[in-house]
C-alpha positions in Angstrom: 133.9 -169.5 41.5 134.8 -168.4 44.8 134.1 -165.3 47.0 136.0 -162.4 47.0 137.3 -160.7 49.9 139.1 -157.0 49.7 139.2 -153.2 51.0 138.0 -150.4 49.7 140.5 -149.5 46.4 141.3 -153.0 45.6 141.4 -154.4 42.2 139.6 -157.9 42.0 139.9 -160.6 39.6 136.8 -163.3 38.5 138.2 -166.4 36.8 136.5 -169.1 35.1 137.9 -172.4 34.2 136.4 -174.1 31.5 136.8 -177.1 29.0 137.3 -176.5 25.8 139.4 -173.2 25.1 138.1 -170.9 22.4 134.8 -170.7 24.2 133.1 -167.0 24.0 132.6 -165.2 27.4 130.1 -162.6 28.8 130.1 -161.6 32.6 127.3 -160.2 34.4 126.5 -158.7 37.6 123.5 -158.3 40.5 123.8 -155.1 42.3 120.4 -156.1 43.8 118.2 -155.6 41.3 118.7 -159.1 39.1 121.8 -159.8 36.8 122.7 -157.6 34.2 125.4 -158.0 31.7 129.1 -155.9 31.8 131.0 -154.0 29.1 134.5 -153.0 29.7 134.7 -149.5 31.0 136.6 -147.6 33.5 136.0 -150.6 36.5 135.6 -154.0 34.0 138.4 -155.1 31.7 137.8 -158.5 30.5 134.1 -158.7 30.4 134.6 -161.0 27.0 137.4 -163.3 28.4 137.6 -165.7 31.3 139.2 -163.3 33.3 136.8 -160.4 34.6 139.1 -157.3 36.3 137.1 -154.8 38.7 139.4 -151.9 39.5 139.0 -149.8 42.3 136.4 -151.7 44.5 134.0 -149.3 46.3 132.3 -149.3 49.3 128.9 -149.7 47.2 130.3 -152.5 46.0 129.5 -154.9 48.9 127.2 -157.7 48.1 127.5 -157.2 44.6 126.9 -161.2 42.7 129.2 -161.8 39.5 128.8 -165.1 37.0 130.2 -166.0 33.7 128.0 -167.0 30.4 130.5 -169.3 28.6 129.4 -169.8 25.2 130.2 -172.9 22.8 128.5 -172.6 19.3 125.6 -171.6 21.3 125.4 -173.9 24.0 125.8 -171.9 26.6 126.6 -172.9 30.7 125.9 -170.1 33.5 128.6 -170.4 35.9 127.7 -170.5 39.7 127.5 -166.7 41.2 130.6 -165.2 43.2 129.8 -162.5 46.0 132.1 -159.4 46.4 132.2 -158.8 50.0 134.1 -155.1 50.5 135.8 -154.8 54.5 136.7 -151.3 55.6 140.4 -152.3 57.1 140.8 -151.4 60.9 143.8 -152.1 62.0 147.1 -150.7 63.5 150.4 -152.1 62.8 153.5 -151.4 64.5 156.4 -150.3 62.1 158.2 -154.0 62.6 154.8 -155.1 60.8 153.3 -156.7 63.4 149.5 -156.2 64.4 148.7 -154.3 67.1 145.3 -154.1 66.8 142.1 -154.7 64.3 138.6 -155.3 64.0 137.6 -158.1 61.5 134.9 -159.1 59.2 134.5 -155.2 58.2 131.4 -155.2 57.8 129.7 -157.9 59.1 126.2 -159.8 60.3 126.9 -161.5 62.9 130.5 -161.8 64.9 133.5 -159.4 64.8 136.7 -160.4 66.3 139.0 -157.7 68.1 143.0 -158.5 67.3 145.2 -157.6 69.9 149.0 -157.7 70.0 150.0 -160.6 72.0 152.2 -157.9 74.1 149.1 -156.7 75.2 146.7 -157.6 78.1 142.9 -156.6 77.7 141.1 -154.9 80.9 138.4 -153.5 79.2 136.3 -154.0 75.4 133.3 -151.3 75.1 131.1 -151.1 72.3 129.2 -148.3 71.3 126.5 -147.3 69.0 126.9 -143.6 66.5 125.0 -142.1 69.6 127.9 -143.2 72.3 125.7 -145.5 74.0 127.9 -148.6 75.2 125.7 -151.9 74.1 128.4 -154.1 75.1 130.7 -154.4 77.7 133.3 -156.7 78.5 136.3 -157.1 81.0 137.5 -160.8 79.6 139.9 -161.4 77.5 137.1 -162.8 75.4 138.6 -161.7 71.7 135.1 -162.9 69.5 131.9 -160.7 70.1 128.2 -161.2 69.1 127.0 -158.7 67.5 123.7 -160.2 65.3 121.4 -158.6 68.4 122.6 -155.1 67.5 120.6 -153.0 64.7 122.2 -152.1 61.5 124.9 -149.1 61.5 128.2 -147.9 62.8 129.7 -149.0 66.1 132.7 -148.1 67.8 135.1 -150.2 69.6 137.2 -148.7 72.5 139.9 -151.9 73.9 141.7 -150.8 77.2 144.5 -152.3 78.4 147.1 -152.1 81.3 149.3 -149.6 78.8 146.9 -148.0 75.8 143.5 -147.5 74.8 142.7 -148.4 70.9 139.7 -146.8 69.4 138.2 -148.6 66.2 134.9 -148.9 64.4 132.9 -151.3 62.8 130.0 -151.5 60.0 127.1 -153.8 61.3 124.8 -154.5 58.3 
């Protein structure tokens, strides 16, 4: 299985592919504290099939580990673990759809990248911590920032250019 990537209010599927059919199915998950089998409920459909559904992905939800049990006349094979990695979107879009500006991975560890409309020219990036200090500062048109120095919490991102100022925010974990 793969990683899954989404924002907050997504729906995510899990999928399995396994030889023979007619195998039996059980999904479980690590929310931190070691796997733990699923039952269907208001976020897990298909936590019997090959398919598992999460509706509504939360916040909380980042980090969480999900694997398969397939079962065959019990012989059973542990699939490899998938991580659910939840990004808070930050991004502006002009109404033609095109990006104007966004902060990806959100959150992350170690980089983020600031996405600027190409109709844009950067003077100024400024990166602040929740108590407005700047801790990084940059007048290049340098796009990628390093950001594994910084302790863990919420930063904000102000980009100047020649015409607008864009104001996001970021989740460092």
């Amino acid at each position: 299985m793969y990683p899954k990537w989404c924002v907050p209010e997504d729906d995510v599927i899990f999928t399995v592919i396994t030889r023979p059919s007619g195998l039996l199915y059980h999904w479980e998950v690590d929310a931190g504290r070691g796997f733990a089998g699923i039952n269907d409920d208001a976020v897990y459909v298909g936590s019997t099939t090959e398919s598992l559904h999460i509706r509504g992905v939360n916040i909380d939800e980042q980090g969480y580990f999900y694997r398969c049990i397939a079962d065959d006349n019990g012989c059973s094979t542990l699939s490899a673990a998938a991580k659910l990695s939840v990004t808070i979107p930050t991004a502006i879009s002009d109404p033609a759809g095109g990006l104007l500006f966004g902060i990806s991975p959100n959150p992350t560890k170690d980089f983020i990248s600031v996405h600027i409309g190409q109709q844009f020219s950067v003077r100024r990036i400024v990166v602040r911590n929740a108590t407005g200090q700047a801790v990084y500062t940059d007048s290049t048109e340098l796009r990628s920032i390093d950001v594994r120095g910084l302790a863990q919490g919420l930063y904000f991102v102000t980009v100047e250019t020649e015409d607008v100022v864009f104001n996001g925010r970021f989740l460092k974990e």
